[in-house]
C-alpha positions in Angstrom: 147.4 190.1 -25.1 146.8 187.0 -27.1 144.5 188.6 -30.5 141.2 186.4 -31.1 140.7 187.4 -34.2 143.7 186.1 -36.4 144.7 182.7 -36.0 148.0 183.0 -39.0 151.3 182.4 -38.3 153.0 185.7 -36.4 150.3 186.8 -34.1 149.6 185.3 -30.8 146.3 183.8 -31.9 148.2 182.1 -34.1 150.8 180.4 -31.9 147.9 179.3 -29.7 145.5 177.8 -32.2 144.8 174.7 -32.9 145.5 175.0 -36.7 149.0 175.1 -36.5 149.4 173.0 -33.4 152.2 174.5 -31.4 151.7 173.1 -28.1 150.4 169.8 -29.4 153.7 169.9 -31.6 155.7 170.7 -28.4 154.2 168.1 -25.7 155.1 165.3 -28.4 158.8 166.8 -29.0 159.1 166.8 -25.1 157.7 163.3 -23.8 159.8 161.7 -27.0 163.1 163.4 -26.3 162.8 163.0 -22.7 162.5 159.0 -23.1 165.8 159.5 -25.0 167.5 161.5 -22.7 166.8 159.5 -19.7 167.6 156.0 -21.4 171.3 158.1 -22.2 172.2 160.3 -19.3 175.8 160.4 -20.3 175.4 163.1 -22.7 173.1 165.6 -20.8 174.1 168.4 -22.8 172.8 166.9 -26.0 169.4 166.6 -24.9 168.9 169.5 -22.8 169.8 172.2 -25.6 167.7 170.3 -28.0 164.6 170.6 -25.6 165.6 174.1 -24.7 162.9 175.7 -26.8 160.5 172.9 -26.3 160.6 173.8 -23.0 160.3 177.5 -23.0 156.9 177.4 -25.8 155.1 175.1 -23.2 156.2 177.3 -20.3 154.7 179.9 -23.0 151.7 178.1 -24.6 150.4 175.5 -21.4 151.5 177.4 -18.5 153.7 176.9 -15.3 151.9 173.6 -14.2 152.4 171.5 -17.4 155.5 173.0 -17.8 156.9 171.9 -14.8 155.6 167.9 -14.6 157.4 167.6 -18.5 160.9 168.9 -17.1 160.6 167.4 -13.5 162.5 164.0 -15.2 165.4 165.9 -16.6 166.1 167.8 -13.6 168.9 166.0 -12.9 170.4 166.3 -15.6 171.2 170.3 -15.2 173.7 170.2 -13.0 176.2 167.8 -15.1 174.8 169.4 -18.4 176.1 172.6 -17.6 179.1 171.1 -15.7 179.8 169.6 -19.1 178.9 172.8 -21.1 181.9 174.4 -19.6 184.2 171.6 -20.6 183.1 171.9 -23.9 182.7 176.1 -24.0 186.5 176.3 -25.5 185.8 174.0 -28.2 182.7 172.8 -29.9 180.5 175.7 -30.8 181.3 177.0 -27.3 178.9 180.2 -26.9 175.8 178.5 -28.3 175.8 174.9 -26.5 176.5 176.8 -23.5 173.7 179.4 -23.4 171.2 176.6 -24.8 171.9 174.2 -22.3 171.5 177.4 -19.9 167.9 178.3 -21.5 166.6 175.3 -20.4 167.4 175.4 -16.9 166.0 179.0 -17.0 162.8 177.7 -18.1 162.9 175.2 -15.5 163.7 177.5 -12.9 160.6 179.6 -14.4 158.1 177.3 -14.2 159.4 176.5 -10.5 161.2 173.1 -11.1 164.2 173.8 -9.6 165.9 177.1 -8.6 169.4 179.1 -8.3 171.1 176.9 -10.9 171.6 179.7 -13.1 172.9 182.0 -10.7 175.3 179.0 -9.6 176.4 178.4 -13.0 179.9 179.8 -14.9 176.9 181.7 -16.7 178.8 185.2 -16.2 182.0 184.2 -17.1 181.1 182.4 -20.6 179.2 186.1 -21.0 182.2 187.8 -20.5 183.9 185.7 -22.8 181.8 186.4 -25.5 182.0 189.6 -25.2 185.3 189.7 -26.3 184.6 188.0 -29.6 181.7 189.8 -30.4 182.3 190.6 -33.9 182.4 186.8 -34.3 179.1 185.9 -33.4 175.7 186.7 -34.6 173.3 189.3 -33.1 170.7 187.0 -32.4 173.3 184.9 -30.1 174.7 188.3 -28.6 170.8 189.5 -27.8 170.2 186.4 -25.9 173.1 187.1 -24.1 172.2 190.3 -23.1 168.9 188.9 -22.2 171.0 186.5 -19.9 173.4 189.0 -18.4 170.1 191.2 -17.4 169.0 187.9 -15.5 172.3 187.7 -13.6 172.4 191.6 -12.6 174.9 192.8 -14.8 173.6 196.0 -17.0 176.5 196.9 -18.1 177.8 193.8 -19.5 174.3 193.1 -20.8 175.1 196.7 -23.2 178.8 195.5 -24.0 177.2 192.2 -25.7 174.6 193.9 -27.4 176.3 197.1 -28.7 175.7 201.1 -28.7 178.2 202.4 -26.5 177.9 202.9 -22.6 174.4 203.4 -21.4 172.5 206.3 -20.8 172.7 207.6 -17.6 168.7 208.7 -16.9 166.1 206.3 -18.1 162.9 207.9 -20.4 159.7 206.3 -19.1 157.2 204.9 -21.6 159.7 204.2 -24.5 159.0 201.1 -27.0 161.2 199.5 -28.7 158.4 196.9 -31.7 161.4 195.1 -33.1 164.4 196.5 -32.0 165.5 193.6 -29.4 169.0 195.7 -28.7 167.5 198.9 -27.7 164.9 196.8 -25.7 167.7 195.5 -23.9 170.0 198.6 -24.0 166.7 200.0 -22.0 166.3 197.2 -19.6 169.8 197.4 -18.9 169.9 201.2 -18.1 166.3 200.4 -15.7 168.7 198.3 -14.0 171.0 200.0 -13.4 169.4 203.6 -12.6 166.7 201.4 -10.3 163.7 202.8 -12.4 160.2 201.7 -11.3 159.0 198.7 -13.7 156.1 200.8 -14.5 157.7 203.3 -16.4 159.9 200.0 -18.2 156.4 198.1 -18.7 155.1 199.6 -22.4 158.6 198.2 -23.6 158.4 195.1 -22.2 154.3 194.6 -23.5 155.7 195.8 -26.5 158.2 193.8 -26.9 156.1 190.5 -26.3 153.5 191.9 -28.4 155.9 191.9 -31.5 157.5 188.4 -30.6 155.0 186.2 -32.5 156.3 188.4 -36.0 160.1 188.1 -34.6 159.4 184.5 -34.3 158.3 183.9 -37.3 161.1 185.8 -39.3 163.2 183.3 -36.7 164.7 186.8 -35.1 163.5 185.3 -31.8 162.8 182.2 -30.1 160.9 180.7 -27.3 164.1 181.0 -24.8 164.8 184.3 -25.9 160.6 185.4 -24.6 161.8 183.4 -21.1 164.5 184.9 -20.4 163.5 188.6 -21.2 160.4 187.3 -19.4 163.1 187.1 -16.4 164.3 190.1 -16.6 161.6 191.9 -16.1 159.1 189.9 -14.0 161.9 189.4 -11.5 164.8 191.7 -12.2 162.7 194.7 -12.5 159.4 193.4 -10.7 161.0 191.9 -8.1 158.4 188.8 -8.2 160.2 185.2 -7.3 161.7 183.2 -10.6 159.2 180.8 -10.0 156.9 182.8 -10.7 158.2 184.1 -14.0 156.4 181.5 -16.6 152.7 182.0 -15.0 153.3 185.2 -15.2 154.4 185.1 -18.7 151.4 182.7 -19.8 148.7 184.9 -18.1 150.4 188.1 -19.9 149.7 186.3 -23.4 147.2 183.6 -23.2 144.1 184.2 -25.5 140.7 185.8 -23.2 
């Protein structure tokens, strides 16, 4: 999907070139934050949402196998950094150090270094809280959450976070969405929950990746945001293993 022609900033060619240096950028970010993380493992929640998008590009930009030996060290560190998320979700910043720290171990379980964290997590109950202050927090968080809520099986909640009223009740095959990220996940959700084949859901998903490079760069989208919709529908709709989900991802969008 990657173009070959056009190496600027908001295409795909561009994300992987050398010129701008994204995964280069990205393996530096990682090995240097990691060496501060694990000389402070008290405060696991600081360092996994900074490296929450580091993570995700290189799940994006290297693929599953590189991806996986830069988290493997911070593993550990999930498990407390969400415990500690949830101490902090009623008081500093609560929906968006909560759903960082959550990216990361997404991307880890996507690139196979651990698994069922996210599932384990008080993920669906932070959702549900947001979603009853939405009007106090930005679309871009409330489209992630969506995003996140598709992950976790729950289409309707998944609508209630992005907006537009209940869901359709019959899915039209085919549809794309470009840049609309809530009707993109207004029409996951309804796949979902009407049990549509992926293939009729799949030109909305390719063209939803297709357009992230331009989202990106208008900072409408990030790296986390492409794993977890990635999620959704390699494994929610797809039905292929989480593990799975970033080699999947990097052989959908890799350059030929």
């Amino acid at each position: 999907m990657a173009e070959s022609s056009n190496s600027a900033p908001g295409t795909w060619a561009g994300l992987f070139s050398s010129e701008w240096g994204e995964d280069t950028h990205a393996r530096e970010f990682m090995k240097r934050f990691t060496a501060m993380a694990l000389a402070k493992p008290n405060t696991p929640v600081t360092h996994l949402r900074t490296l929450a998008d580091v993570l995700a590009s290189l799940v994006v930009l290297t693929g599953a196998g590189e991806a996986r030996a830069a988290a493997e060290p911070l593993v550990p560190m999930c498990e407390p950094a969400l415990t500690q998320a949830g101490r902090l979700f009623e008081s500093v910043d609560p929906p968006r150090v909560a759903i960082q720290v959550l990216s990361f171990v997404n991307a880890a379980e996507a690139c196979g270094t651990t698994q069922g964290l996210v599932e384990a997590s008080p993920a669906k109950a932070w959702l549900e809280a947001i979603a009853k202050t939405v009007k106090k927090q930005d679309d871009l968080l409330l489209y992630r959450c969506g995003l996140v809520a598709l992950c976790l099986g729950e289409p309707d909640l998944a609508a209630k976070l992005v907006g537009g009223g209940k869901l359709p009740a019959t899915l039209t095959p085919g549809e794309q969405f470009g840049f609309n990220v809530q009707g993109f996940v207004r029409y996951l959700a309804t796949a979902m929950k009407v049990r549509a084949p992926s293939e009729a859901v799949r030109p909305a998903w390719e063209s939803y990746v297709e357009g992230f490079p331009k989202n990106k760069a208008a900072e409408r989208a990030s790296w986390s945001d492409l794993v977890w919709a990635a999620r959704a529908y390699f494994a929610g709709l797809e039905g292929r293993p989480v593990a799975r989900v970033g080699e999947s991802l990097h052989a959908l969008v890799r350059p030929d």
